[in-house]
C-alpha positions as CSV (number, residue, x, y, z in Angstrom):
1,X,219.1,142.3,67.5
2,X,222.1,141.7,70.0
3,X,219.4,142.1,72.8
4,X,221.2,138.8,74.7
5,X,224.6,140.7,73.7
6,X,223.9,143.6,75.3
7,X,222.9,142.4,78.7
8,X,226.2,140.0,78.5
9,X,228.2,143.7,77.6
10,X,226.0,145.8,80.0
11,X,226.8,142.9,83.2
12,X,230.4,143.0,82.1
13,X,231.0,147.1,82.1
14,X,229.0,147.8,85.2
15,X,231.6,145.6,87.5
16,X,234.6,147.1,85.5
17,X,233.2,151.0,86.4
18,X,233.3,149.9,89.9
19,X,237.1,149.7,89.9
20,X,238.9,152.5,91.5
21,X,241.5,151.9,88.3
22,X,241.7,150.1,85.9
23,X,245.1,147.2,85.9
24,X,246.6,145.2,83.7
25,X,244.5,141.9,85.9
26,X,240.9,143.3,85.1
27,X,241.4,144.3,81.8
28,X,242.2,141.0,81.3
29,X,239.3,139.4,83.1
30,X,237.2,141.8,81.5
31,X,237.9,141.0,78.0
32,X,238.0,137.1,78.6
33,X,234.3,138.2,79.7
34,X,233.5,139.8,76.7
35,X,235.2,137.2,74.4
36,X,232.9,134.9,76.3
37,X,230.1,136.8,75.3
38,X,231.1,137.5,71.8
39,X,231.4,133.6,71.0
40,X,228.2,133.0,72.4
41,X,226.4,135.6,69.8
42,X,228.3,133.0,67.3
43,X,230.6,135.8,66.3
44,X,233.4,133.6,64.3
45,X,236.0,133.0,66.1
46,X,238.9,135.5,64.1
47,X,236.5,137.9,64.4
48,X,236.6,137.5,68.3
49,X,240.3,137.2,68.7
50,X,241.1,140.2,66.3
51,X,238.8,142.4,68.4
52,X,239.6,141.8,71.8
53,X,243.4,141.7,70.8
54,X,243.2,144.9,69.6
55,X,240.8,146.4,72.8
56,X,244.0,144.9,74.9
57,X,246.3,146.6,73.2
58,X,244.3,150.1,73.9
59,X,243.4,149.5,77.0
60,X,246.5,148.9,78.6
61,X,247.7,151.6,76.8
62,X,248.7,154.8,78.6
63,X,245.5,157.0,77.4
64,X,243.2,154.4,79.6
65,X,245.4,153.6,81.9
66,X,245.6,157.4,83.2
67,X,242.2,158.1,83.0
68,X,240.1,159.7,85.5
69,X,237.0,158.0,84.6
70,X,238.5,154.1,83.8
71,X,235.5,152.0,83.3
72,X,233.8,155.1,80.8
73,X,237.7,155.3,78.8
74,X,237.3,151.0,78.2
75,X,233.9,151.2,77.1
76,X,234.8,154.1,74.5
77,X,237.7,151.9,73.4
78,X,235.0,148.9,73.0
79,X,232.6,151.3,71.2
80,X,235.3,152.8,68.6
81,X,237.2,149.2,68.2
82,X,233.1,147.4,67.4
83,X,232.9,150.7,65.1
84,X,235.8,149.1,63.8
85,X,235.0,146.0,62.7
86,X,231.6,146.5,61.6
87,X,232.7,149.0,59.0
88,X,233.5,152.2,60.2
89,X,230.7,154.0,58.4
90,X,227.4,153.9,56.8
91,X,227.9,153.1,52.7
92,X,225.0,154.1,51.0
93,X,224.1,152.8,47.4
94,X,226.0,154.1,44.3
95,X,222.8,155.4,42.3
96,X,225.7,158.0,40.2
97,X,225.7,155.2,37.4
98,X,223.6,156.1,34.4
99,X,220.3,155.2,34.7
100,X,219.1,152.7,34.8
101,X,221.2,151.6,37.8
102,X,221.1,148.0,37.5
103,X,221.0,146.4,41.3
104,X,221.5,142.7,41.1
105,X,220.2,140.5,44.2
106,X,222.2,137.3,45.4
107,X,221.3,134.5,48.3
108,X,220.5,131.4,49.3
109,X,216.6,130.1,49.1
110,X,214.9,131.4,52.4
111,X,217.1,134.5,53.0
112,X,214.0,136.5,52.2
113,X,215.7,137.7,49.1
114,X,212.3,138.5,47.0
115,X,210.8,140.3,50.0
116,X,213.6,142.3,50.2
117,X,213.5,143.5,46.2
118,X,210.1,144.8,47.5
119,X,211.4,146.7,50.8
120,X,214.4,148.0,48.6
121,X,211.8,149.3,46.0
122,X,209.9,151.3,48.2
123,X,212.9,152.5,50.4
124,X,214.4,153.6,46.7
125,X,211.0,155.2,46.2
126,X,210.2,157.1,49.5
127,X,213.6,157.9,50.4
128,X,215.6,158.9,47.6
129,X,212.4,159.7,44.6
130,X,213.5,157.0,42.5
131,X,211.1,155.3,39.8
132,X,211.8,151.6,39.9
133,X,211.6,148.6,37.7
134,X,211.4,144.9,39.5
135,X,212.1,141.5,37.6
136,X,212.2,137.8,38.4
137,X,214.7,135.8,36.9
138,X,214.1,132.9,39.2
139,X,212.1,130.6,36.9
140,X,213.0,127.3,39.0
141,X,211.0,128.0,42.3
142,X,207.2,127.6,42.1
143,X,205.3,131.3,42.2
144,X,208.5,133.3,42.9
145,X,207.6,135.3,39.8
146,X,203.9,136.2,40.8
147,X,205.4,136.2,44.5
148,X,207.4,139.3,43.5
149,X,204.7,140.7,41.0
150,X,202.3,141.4,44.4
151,X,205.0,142.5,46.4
152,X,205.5,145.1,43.5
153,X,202.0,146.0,42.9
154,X,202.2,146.7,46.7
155,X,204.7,148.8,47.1
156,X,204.0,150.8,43.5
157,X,206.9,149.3,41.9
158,X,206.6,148.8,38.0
159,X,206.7,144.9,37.6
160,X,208.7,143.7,34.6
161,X,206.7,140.0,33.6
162,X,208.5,136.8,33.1
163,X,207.2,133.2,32.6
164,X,209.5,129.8,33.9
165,X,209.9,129.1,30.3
166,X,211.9,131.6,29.4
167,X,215.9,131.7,30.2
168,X,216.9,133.7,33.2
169,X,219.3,135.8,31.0
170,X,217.0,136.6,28.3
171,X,214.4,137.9,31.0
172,X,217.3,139.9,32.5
173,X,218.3,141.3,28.9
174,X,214.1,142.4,27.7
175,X,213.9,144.1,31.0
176,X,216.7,146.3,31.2
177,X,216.1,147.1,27.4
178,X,212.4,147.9,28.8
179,X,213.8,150.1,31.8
180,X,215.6,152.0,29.3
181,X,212.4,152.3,27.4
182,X,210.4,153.9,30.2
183,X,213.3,155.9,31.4
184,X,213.3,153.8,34.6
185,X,216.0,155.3,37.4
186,X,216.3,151.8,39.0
187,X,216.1,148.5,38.0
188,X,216.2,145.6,40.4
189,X,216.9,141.3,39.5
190,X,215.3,138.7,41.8
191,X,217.8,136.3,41.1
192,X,217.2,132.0,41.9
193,X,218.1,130.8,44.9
194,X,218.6,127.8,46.2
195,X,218.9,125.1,49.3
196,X,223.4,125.7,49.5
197,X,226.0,126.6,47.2
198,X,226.0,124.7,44.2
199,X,228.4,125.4,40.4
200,X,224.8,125.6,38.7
201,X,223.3,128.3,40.6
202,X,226.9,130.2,40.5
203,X,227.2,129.2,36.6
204,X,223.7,131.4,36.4
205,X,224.2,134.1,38.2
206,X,227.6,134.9,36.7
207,X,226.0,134.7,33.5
208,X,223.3,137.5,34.2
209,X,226.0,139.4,35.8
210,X,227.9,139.5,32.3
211,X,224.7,140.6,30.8
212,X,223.5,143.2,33.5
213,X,226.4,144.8,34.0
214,X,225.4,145.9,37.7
215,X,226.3,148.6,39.9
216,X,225.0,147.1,42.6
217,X,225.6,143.2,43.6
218,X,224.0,142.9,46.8
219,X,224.0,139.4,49.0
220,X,220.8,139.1,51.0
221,X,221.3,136.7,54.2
222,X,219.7,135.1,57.1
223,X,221.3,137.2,59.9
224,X,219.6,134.0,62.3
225,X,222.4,131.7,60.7
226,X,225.6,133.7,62.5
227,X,228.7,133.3,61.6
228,X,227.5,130.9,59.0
229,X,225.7,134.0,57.2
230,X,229.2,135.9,57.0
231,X,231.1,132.4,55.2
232,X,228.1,132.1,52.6
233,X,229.1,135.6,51.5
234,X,232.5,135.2,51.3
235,X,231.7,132.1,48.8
236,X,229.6,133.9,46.5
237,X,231.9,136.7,46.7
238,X,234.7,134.2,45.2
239,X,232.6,133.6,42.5
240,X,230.4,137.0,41.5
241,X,232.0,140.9,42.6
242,X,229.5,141.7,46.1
243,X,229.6,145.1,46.4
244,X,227.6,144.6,49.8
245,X,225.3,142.9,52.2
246,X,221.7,143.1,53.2
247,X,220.8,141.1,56.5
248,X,217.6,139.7,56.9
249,X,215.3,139.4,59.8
250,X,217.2,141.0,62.3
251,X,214.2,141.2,64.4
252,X,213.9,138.0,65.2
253,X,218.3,137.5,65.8
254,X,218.9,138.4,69.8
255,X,222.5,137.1,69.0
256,X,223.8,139.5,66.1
257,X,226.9,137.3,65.4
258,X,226.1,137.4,61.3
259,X,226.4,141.6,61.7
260,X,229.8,141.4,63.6
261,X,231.4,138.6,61.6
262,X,230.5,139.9,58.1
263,X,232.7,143.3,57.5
264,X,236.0,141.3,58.9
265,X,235.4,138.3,57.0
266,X,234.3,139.5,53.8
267,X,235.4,142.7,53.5
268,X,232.0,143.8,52.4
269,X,230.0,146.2,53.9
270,X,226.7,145.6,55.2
271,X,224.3,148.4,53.8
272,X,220.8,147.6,55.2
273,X,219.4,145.8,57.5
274,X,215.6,143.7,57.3
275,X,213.9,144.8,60.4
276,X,210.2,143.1,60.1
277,X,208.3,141.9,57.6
278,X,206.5,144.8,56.5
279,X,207.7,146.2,53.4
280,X,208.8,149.6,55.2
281,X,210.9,147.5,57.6
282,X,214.6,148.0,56.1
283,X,216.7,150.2,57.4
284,X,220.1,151.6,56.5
285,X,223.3,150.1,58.1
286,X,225.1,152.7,60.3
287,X,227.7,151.2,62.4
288,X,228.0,153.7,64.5
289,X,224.5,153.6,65.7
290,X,224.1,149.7,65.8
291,X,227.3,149.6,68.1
292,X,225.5,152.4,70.0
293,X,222.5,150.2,70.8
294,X,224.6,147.1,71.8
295,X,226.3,149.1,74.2
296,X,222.5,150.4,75.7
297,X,223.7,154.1,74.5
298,X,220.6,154.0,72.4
299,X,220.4,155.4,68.7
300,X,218.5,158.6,69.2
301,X,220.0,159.9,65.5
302,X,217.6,156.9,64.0
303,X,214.7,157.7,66.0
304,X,214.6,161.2,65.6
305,X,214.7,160.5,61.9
306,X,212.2,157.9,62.5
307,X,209.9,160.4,63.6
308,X,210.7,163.0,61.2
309,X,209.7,160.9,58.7
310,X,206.9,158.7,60.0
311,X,204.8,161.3,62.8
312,X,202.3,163.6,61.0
313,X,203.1,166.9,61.5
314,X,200.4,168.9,61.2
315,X,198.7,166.1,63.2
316,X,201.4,166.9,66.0
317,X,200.9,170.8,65.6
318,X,197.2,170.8,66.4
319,X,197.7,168.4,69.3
320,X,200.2,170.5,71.0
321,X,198.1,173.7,70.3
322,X,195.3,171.3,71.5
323,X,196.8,170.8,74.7
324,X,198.3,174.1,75.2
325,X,195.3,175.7,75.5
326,X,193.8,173.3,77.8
327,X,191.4,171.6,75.3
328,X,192.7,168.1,76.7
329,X,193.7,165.0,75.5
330,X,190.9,162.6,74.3
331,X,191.0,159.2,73.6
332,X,190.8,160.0,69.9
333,X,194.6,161.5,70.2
334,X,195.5,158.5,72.3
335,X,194.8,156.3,69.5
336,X,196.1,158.7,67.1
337,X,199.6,158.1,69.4
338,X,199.3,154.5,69.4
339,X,198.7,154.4,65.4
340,X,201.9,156.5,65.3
341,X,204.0,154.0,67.5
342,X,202.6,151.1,65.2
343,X,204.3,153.1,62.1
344,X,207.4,153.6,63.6
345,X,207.8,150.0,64.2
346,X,206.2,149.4,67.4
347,X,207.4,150.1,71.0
348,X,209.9,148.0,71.1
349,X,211.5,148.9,68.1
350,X,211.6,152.5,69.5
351,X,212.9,151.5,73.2
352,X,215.9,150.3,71.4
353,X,216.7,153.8,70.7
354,X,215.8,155.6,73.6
355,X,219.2,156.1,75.8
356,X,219.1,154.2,79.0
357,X,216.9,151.8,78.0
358,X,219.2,149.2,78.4
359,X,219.1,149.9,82.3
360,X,215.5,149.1,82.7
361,X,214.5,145.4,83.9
362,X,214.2,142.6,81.3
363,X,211.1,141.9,82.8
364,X,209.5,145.1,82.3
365,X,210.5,145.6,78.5
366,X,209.3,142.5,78.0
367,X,205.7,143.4,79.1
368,X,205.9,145.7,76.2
369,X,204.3,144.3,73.3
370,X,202.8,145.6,69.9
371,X,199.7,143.6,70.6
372,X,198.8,145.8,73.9
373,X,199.0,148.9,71.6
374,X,196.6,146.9,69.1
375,X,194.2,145.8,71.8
376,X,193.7,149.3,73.1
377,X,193.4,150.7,69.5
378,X,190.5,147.8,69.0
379,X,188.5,148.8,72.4
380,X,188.8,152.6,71.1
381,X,187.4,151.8,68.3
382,X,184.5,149.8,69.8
383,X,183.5,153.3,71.4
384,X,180.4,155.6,70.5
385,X,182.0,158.7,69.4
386,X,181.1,160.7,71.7
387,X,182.9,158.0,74.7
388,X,186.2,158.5,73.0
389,X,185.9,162.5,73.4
390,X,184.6,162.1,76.8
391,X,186.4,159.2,78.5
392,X,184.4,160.2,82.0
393,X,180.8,158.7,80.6
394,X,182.5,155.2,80.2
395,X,181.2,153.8,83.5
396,X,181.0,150.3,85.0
397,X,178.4,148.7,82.4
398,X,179.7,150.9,79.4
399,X,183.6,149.1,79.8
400,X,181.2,145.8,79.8
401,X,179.9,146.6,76.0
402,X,183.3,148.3,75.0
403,X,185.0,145.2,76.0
404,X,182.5,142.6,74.6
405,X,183.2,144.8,71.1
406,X,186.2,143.9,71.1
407,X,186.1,140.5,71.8
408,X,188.2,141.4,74.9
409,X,187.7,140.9,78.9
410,X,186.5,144.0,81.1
411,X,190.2,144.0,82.6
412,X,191.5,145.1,79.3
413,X,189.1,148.2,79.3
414,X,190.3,148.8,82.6
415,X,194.1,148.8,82.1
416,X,193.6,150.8,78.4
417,X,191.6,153.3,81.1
418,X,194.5,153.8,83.6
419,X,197.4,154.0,80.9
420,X,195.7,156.5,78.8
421,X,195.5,158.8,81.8
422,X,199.4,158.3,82.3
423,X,199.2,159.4,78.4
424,X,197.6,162.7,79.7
425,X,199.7,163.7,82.1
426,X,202.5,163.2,79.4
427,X,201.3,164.9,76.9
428,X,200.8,167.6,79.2
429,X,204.2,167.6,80.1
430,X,205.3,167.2,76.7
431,X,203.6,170.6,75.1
432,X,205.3,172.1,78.0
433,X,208.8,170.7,77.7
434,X,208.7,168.9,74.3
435,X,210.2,165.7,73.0
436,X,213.0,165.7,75.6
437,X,210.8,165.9,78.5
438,X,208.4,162.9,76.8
439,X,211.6,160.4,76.3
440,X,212.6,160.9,79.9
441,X,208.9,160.6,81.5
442,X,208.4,157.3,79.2
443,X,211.6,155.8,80.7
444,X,210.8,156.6,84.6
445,X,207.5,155.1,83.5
446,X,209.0,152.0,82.5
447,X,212.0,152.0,85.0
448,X,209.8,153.0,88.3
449,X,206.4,151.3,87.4
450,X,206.9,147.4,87.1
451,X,203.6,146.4,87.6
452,X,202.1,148.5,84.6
453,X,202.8,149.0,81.1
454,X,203.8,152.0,79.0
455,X,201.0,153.6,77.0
């Protein structure tokens, strides 16, 4: 997300540090640049004005203007004032309600609404140790209900049945009376959607709202339809209490005007955000540290969690130990690396968060793709055993076999070859100096080595 945003931003700050000081002239041309830029990521348009009105005001105000470091003092201003408008702070669920904590889901056909019952479940699950209870009350679109009963068996969810013959408010009613039953912490309703706005899909919903008594009304949106996304809220918030957002597919948005309109038009926060389409892939909203990776500061808070939770540990232990006392790195750890990466969402997902990535080429990052990392793991495992623990005995006709296993060319053998020895050397480096040390090699890699691609 933003990714077209934050080259617009990056462009527009690195001319404005140039400037011996900062005057009342470039601050001006500065923000028509970034109002420019804000527009284009169909940010709506009060939205825009509000913000760069209020970066104005700070900017040309005297804590700026005496600064000894300008261009750094605007883009804090910028960085506090998007902080701003996005909502200040992350607002977690309220989960305090007696159980069971009814969350009710709201949105249009296509937001990826059912999905995201299933990636709430297992969030609520994992992260905060909650049993949960799904249900389907949408009994108009074809296989919604056995949609959401797979997505549920998959993510270990207890699944609530309901046919299309049955009324959407009676289903809502047997199933909270069932949670109750079970002594369910969590129960969540897969409401209908449908094609726009209509007084018979509101009528329902504000019926099972009387019923369910939520505390929890969240609006699931297409982040892909902008500004757009941010009005559709406001209009089911006329008509049903929202107590927040969820965007969807933020993965695929390089825009991000749906995130930045949202907050200011609907006075709503935004508490997650879909980030794939694996049911894993939501993450909690944190203004702070989306605003941080617009700017290309990074979010090194979310990726250090990311690996908290995600990197086996006693996996790590025995490979630094490993290393340490000069046992080596084999290409069974390699793939155990790459596996790991995969988990935490691919490469890309963690250059996002790595500081300074924003400086490195457009063309480089986008050499880096989750396929490369699933090609080399597919030649590793088209090794013998005893190949991947002694890289040296795969010679000229061995990459031949290894690459017609894979049902990949000999160049592909040859490239996984040279990039798992950059591995080695990092790793090396890495039980020496740890995490820090790693982060900084893996960007000079990227920033100093356009030809190639990170491991």
């Amino acid at each position: 997300m933003f990714d077209s945003l934050t080259d617009r931003l990056n462009a527009t700050f690195k001319r404005i540090k140039g400037q011996a000081r900062l005057t009342e002239d470039n601050i001006k041309d500065t923000m028509r640049e970034v109002r420019m830029a804000l527009l284009e990521a169909d940010v709506a348009l009060p939205v825009v004005r509000e913000f760069t009105d209020a970066v104005k005001t700070r900017a040309l105000g005297q804590d700026v203007m005496q600064s000894l470091s300008p261009g750094q003092a605007m883009l804090k201003v910028v960085n506090e004032e998007l902080i701003k408008v996005m909502g200040e702070a992350n607002e977690s669920l309220n989960l305090a309600a007696a159980p069971p904590v009814v969350i009710l889901m709201a949105g249009l056909q296509g937001s990826g609404k059912t999905t995201t019952v299933a990636k709430l479940s297992r969030w609520l699950m994992e992260r905060e140790k909650k049993s949960v209870m799904v249900v389907s009350a949408d009994v108009y679109r074809p296989a919604a209900i056995e949609q959401l009963q797979t997505l549920a068996n998959d993510v270990g969810a207890t699944f609530f049945p309901s046919s299309t013959d049955q009324k959407p408010v009676k289903i809502v009613r047997n199933a909270i009376a069932e949670a109750k039953k079970q002594f369910k912490d969590v129960v969540i309703i897969d409401t209908a959607g449908r094609l726009h706005i209509d007084q018979e899909l509101m009528g329902e919903i504000t019926e099972i709202h009387k019923v369910a008594k939520p505390t929890e009304t969240l609006f699931v949106v297409d982040s892909m339809t902008g500004q757009d996304a941010a009005n559709t809220a406001k209009a089911f918030d006329e008509a049903l209490p929202l107590t927040g957002v969820i965007l969807t597919k933020t993965d695929g948005d390089a825009r991000g005007g749906a995130a930045l309109s949202i907050r200011q038009i609907t006075g709503k926060p935004i508490k997650f955000l879909g980030v794939g389409e694996k049911t894993e892939a939501l993450e909690p909203f944190h203004p702070e540290r989306v605003v941080s990776r617009l700017l290309g500061m990074g979010d090194v808070l979310s990726l250090v969690e990311d690996i908290e939770r995600k990197v086996d540990k006693e996996k790590a232990d025995k490979l630094a130990k490993k290393i340490q006392k000069g046992k080596g790195f084999d290409l069974l750890d390699y793939r155990d690396q790459l596996s790991q990466m995969l988990d935490m969402g691919g490469m890309e997902a963690m250059m996002d968060k790595i500081p300074g990535m924003s400086n490195v080429p457009q063309n480089v990052k986008s050499q880096v793709n989750d396929r490369d990392l699933k090609r080399q793991i597919a030649l590793i495992n088209s090794m013998t055993g005893k190949e991947r623990v002694f890289p040296t005995l795969i010679n000229g006709s061995r990459r031949k076999r290894i690459a017609n296993g894979a049902g990949l060319q000999v160049q592909e053998v040859n490239k996984l070859m040279k990039q798992y020895k950059q591995a080695q050397k990092m790793m090396k480096k890495m039980a020496k100096g740890g995490m820090a040390k790693m982060m900084r090699g893996l960007k000079g890699q990227l920033g100093q080595n356009p030809g190639g691609r990170p491991f």
